[in-house]
C-alpha positions as CSV (number, residue, x, y, z in Angstrom):
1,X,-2.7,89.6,40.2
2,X,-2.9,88.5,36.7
3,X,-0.3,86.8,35.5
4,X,1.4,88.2,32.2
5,X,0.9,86.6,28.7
6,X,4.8,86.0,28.7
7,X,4.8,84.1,32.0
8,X,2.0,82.1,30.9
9,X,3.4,80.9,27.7
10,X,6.9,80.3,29.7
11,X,4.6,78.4,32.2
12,X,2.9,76.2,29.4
13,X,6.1,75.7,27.6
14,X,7.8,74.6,30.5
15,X,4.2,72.6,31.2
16,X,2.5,70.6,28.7
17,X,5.1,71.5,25.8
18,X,7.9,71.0,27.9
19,X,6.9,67.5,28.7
20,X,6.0,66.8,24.2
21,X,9.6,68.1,23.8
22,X,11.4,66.2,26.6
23,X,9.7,63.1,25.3
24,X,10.4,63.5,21.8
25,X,14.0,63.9,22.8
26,X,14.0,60.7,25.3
27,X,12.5,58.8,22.8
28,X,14.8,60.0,19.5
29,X,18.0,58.9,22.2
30,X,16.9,56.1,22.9
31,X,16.2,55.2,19.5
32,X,19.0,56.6,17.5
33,X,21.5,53.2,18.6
34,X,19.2,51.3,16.3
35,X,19.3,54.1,13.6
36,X,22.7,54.7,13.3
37,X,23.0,51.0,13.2
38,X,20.6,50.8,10.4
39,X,22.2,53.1,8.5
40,X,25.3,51.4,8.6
41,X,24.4,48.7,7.2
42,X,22.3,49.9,4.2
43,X,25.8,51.7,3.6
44,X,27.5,48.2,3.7
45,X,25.0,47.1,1.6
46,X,25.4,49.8,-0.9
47,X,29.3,49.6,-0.5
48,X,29.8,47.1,-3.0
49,X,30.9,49.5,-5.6
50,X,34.1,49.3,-5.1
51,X,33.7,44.6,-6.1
52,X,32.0,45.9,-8.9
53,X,34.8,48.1,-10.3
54,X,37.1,44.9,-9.0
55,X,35.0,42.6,-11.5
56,X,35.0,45.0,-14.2
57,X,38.7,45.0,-14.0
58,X,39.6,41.5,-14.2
59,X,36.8,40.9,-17.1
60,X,38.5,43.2,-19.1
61,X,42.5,41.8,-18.3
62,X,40.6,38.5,-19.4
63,X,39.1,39.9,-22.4
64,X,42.5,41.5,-22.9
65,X,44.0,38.5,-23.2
66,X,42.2,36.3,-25.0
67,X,41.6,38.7,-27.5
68,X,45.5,38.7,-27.6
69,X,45.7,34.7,-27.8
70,X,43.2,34.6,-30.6
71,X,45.8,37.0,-32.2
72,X,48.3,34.5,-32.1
73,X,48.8,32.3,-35.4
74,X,49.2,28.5,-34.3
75,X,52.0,26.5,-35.6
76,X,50.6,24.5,-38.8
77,X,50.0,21.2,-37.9
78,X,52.2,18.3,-40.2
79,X,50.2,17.0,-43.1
80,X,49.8,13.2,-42.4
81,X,51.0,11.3,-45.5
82,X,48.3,8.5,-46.5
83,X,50.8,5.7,-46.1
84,X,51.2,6.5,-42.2
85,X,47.6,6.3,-41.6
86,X,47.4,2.3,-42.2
87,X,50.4,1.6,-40.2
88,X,50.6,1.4,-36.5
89,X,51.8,3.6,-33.7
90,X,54.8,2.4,-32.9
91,X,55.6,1.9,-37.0
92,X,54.8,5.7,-37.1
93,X,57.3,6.4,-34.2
94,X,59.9,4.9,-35.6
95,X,59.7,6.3,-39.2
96,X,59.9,9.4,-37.4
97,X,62.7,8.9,-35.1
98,X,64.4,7.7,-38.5
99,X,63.7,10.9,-39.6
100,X,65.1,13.1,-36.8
101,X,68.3,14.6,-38.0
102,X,70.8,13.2,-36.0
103,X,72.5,14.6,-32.7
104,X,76.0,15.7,-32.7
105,X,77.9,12.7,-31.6
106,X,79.7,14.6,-29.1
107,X,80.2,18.0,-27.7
108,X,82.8,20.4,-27.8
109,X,85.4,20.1,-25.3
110,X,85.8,24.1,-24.8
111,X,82.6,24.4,-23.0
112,X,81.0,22.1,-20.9
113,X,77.5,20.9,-21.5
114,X,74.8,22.9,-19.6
115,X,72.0,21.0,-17.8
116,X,69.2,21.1,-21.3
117,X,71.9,19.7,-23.6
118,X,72.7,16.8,-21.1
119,X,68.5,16.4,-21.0
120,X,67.9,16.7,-24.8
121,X,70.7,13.6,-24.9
122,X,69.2,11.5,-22.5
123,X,65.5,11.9,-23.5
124,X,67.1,10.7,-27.0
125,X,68.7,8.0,-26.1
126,X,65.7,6.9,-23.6
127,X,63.3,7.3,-26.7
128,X,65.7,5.4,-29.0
129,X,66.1,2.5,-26.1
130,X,62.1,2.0,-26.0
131,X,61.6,1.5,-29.6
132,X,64.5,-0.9,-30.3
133,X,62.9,-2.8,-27.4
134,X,59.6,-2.3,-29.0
135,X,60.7,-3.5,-32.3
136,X,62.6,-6.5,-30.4
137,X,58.8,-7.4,-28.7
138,X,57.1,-7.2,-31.9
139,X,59.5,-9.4,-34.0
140,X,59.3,-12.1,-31.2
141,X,55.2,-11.7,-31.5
142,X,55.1,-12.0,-34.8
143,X,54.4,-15.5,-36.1
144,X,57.3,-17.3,-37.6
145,X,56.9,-20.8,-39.1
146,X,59.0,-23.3,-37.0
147,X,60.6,-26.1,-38.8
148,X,61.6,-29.4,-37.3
149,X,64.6,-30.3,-37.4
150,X,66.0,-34.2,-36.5
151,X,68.6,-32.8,-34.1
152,X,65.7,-31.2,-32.0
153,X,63.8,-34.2,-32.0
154,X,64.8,-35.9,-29.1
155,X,64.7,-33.3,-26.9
156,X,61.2,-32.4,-28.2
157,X,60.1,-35.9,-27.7
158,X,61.5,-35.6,-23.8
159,X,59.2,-32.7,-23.0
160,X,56.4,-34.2,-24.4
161,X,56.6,-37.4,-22.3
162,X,57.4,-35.6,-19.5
163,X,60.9,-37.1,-18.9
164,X,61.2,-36.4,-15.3
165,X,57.7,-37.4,-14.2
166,X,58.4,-40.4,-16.4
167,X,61.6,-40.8,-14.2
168,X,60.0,-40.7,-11.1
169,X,57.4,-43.0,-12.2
170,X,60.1,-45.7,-13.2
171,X,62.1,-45.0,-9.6
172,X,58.2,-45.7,-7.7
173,X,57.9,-48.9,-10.2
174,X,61.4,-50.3,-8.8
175,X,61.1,-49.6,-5.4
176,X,57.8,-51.5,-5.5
177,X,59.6,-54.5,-7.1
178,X,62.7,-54.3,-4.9
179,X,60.4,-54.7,-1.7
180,X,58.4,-57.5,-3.0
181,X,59.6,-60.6,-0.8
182,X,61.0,-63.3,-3.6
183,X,64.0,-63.5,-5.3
184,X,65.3,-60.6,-7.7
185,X,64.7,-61.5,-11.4
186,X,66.8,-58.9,-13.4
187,X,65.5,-59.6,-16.7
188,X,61.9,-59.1,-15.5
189,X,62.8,-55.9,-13.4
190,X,64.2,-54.7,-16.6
191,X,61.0,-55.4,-18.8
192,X,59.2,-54.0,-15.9
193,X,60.8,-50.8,-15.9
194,X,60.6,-50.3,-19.5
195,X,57.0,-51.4,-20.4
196,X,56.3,-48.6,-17.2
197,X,58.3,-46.0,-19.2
198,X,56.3,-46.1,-22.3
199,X,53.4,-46.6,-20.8
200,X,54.2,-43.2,-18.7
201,X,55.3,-41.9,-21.7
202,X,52.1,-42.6,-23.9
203,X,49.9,-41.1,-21.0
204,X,52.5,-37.9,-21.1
205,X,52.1,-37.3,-24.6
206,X,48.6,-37.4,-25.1
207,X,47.9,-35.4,-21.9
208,X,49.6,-32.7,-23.6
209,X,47.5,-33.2,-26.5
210,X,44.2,-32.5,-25.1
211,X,45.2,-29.8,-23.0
212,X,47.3,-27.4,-25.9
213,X,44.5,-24.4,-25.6
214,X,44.7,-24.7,-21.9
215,X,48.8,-24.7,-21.7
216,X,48.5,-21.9,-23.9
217,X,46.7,-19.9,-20.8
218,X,49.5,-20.7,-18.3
219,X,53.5,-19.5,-18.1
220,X,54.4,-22.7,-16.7
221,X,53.2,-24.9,-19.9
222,X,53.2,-22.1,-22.6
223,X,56.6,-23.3,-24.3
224,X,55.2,-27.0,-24.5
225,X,56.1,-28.5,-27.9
226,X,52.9,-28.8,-29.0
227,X,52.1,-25.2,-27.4
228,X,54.8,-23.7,-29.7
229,X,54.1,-26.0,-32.8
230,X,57.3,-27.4,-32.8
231,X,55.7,-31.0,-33.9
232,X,52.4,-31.5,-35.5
233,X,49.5,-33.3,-33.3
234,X,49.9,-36.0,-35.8
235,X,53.1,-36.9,-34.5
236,X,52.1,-36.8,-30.9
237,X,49.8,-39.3,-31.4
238,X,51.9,-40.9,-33.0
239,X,55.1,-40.7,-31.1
240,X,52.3,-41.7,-28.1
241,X,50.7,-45.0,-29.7
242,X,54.2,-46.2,-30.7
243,X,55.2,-45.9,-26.4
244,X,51.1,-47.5,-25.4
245,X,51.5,-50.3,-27.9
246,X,54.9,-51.9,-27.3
247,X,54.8,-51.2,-23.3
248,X,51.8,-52.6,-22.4
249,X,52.6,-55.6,-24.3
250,X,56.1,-55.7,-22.5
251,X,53.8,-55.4,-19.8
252,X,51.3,-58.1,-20.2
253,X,53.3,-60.8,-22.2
254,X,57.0,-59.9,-20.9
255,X,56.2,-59.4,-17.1
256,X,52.2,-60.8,-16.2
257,X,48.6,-60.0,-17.9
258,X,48.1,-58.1,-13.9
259,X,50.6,-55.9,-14.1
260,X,50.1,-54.9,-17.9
261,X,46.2,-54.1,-16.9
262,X,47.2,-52.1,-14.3
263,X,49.2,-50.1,-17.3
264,X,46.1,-50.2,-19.2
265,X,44.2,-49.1,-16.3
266,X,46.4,-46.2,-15.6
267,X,46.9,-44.5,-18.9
268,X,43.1,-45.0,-19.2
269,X,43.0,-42.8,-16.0
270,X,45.5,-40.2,-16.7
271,X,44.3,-39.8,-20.0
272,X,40.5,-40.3,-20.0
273,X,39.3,-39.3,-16.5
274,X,42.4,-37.2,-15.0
275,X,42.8,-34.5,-17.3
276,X,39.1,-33.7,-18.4
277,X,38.1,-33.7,-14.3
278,X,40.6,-30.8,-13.9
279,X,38.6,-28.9,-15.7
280,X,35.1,-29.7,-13.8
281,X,35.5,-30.8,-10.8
282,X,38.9,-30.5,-7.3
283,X,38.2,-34.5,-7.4
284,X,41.2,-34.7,-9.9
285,X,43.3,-34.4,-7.0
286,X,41.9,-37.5,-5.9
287,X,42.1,-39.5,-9.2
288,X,45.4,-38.0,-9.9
289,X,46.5,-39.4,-7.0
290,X,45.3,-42.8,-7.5
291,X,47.1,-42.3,-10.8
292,X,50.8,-42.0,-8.9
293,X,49.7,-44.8,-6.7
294,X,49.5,-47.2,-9.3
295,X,53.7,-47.8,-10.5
296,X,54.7,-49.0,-7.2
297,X,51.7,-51.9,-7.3
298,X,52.8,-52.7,-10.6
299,X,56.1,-53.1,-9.3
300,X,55.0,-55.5,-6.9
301,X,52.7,-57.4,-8.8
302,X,55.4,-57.8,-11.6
303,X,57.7,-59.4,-8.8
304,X,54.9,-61.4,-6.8
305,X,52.6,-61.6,-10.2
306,X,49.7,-60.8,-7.0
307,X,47.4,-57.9,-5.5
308,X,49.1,-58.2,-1.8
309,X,48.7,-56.2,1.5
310,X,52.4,-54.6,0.9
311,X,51.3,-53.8,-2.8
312,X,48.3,-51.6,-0.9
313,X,50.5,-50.5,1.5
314,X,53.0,-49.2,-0.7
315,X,50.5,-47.5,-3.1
316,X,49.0,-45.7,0.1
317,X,52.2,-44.5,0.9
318,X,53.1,-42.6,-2.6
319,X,48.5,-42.2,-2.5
320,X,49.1,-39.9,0.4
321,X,52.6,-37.9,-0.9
322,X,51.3,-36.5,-3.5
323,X,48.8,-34.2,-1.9
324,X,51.5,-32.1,0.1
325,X,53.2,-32.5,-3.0
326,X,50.8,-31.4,-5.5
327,X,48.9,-29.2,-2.9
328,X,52.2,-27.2,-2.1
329,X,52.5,-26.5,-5.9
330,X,49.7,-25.4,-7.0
331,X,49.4,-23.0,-4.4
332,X,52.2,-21.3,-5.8
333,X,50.7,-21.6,-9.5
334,X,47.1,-20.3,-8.4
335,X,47.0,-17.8,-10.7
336,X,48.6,-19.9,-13.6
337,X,45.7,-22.7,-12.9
338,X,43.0,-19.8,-13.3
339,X,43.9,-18.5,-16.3
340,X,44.4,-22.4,-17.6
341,X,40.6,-22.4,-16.7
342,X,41.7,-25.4,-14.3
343,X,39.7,-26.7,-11.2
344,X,41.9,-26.9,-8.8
345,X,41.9,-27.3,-4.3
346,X,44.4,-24.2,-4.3
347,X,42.0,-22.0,-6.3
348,X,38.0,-22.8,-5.5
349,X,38.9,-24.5,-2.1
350,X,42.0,-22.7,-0.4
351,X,40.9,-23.7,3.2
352,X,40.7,-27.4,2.1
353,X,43.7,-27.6,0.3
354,X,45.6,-26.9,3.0
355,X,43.7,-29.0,5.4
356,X,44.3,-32.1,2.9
357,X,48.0,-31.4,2.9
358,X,48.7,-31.7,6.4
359,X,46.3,-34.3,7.2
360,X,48.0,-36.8,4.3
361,X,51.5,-35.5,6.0
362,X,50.3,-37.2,8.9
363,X,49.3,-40.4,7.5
364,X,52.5,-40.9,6.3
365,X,53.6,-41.6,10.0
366,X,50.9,-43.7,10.1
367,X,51.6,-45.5,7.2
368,X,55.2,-46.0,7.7
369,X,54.4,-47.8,10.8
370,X,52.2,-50.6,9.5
371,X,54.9,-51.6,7.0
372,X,56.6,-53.8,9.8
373,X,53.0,-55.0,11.1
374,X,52.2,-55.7,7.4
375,X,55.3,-57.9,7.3
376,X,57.2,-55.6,4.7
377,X,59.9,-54.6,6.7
378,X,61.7,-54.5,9.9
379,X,60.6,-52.6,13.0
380,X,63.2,-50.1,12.4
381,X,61.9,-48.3,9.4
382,X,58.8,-46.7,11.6
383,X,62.3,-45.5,13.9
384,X,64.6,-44.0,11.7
385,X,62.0,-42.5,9.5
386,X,60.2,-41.2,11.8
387,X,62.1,-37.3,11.9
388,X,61.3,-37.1,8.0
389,X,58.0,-37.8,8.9
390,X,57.8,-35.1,11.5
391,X,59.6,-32.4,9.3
392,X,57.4,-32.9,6.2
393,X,54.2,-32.7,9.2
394,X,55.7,-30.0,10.7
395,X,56.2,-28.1,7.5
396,X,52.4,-28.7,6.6
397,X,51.5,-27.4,9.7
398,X,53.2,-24.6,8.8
399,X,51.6,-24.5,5.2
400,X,48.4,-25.4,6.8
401,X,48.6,-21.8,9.5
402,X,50.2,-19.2,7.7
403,X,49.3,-20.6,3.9
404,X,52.3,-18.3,1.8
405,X,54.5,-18.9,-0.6
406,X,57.2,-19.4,1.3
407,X,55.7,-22.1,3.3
408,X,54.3,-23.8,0.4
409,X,58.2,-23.5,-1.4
410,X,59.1,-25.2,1.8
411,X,56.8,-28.1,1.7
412,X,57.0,-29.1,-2.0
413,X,61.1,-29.0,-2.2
414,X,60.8,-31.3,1.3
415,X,58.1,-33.4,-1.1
416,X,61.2,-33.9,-3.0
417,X,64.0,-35.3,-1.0
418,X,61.8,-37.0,1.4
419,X,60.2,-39.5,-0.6
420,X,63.3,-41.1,-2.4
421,X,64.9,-41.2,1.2
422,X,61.9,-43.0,2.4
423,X,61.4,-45.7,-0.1
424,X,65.3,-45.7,0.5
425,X,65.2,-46.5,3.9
426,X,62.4,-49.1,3.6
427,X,64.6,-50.9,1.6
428,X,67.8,-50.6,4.2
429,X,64.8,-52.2,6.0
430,X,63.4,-54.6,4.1
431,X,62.1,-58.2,5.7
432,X,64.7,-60.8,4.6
433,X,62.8,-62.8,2.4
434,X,62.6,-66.1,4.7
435,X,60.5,-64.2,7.5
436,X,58.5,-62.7,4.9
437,X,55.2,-64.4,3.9
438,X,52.8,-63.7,1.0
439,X,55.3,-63.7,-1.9
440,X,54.7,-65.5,-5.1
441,X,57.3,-66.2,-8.1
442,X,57.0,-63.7,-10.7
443,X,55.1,-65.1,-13.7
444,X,57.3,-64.3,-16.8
């Protein structure tokens, strides 16, 4: 039986083209996730119409207004008069501010004042504090000649010798004469102790004479006489050969030719070696330290007119003071001493500065007890000054570990009690003068 055309074509459709068309529909579903994807995102893509328009928008509000601002006139700017361009800023300022009409004095007592009046006041009064006080600064920069009057003289003369160092060096020059062994000559002590105070004096004077453009530098020596011009170098050196002159020749003629070379011999090293070496090399510390060693021998040799092992001993004694002395001050003037261009421990050599300072702290124990073994006093003097000993050690221990300012405050005021009260209590001690040995009659 043959089959009809229309069941055929059924038959192939539902055959071969059946199978083309249920392909092509398995394939376009499983493909039309990634399609549908696609197309989104070329929508995204092409949805950035709406940032455009948002651009647009604010170009034209900026546009807007600057167009707008450029309409604006600007307030005319004040002609500057040619005699305010030569003067300075703060002259300018305060020709203005005298040209500021002035504010009402006070306010109405109807109303009180609202929070910009009260502002407007104290921005006034603020502006009118700072330039009185910069018109006070300028008038104390400004250079005034200083005149010299004879009333000021002394005084002047005082800080140019130094009078307390000067002090101290006549207090070291005694002790060293009241514990030679001998007799006490008074009218020998008494040329002793002056020929040592203008010989301190002269060295005082002329120290401050090479060293004017380094005081300058520094806040501790800036009001210096001769930093300040209140006298003329000229009368420095003056003043300072009229105190060298007559004192070493109290010294060499009045007391013995030993003791005034040893005054020659120190101003030559305070003056000449001293001060240059503080600016080249920390070995001043050294030579200044010979250069406080030195009164106390010439006290002794004035009484005993000879170099003796208690001279020695007592010159080690104020040799080694002076470094937790000095060492504890400068620490505290560190930045004084580097602007003054100085050389000092405290600055180039912190470490060793403090090392020095304890180590001399505790050779004055050590010191203290060969006095009696050197036959200069009594066994008791190592005893009772022995806890002054330990404090000033223990105090550059504590300058030596935590190396502050406090600590070093600590150690230099100690410095300053402890060695009057321990040239004090060698001479509570003192060897009467028949067990002593050594001792010579002073050659006057």
């Amino acid at each position: 039986m043959a089959a009809s055309p229309h069941t055929l074509s059924s038959r192939l459709l539902t055959g071969w083209v059946g199978g083309c068309v249920w392909y092509l529909e398995r394939r376009a579903m499983q493909e039309s996730p990634h399609t549908f994807v696609h197309l989104f995102r070329n929508v995204n893509k092409q949805w950035i119409t709406f940032q455009h328009l948002s651009f647009l928008r604010r170009m034209y509000v900026t546009q807007l207004n600057r167009s707008l601002n450029q309409q604006v006139k600007r307030k005319p700017e004040p002609v500057a008069s040619p005699f305010l361009e030569k003067t300075s800023l703060g002259q300018a300022k305060a020709e203005i501010c005298e040209m500021r009409p002035l504010l009402p004095p006070s306010l109405p007592l109807s109303r009180k004042p609202n929070e910009k009046e009260l502002l407007e006041l104290e921005s006034a009064s603020v502006i009118e504090g700072s330039l009185d006080a910069g018109k006070e600064a300028k008038d104390e920069k400004r250079w005034k000649e200083m005149k010299l009057q004879l009333d000021d003289l002394p005084g002047i003369l005082a800080r140019l010798s130094k009078i307390k160092l000067t002090a101290l060096v006549v207090s070291t020059t005694s002790a060293g004469f009241a514990l030679a062994p001998g007799p006490f000559d008074w009218p020998c002590f008494l040329l002793t102790s002056l020929g040592t105070g203008l010989a301190s004096c002269a060295a005082n004077s002329i120290n401050q004479f090479f060293e004017v453009p380094f005081d300058s530098n520094m806040n501790r020596t800036k009001n210096r006489p001769l930093v300040r011009g209140q006298i003329s170098p000229l009368l420095a050196v003056t003043f300072a050969t009229c105190c060298a002159v007559p004192g070493v020749a109290l010294l060499t003629w009045g007391v013995n030719p030993l003791t005034g070379a040893l005054g020659v011999f120190n101003i030559f090293l305070y003056t000449c070696c001293y001060t240059p070496l503080k600016r080249i090399s920390i070995a001043n510390t050294w030579v200044g330290a010979v250069v406080g060693a030195v009164p106390p021998v010439m006290g002794w040799t004035a009484a005993t007119g000879s170099l003796d092992a208690g001279a020695f001993l007592l010159g080690g004694i104020l040799y080694s003071w002076q470094f937790p002395h000095f060492n504890a001050l400068s620490w505290g003037l560190r930045e004084d001493y580097s602007r003054g261009g100085y050389c000092m421990m405290s600055v180039t050599h912190p470490a060793l500065c403090r090392r020095v300072a304890l180590r001399h702290c505790l050779a004055l124990i050590g010191l203290a007890a060969a006095a009696p073994v050197l036959q200069v006093t009594t066994w008791t003097f190592p005893v009772i000054s022995l806890p002054i000993n330990l404090y000033i050690s223990y105090l550059g221990f504590r300058f030596y570990t935590d190396a502050d300012r406090k600590s070093s405050r600590k150690l230099f005021f100690c410095s300053l009690w402890h060695l009057p009260l321990l040239l004090l209590l060698m001479l509570t001690c003192k060897r009467p003068p028949a067990a002593g040995g050594g001792g010579g009659e002073p050659r006057t």
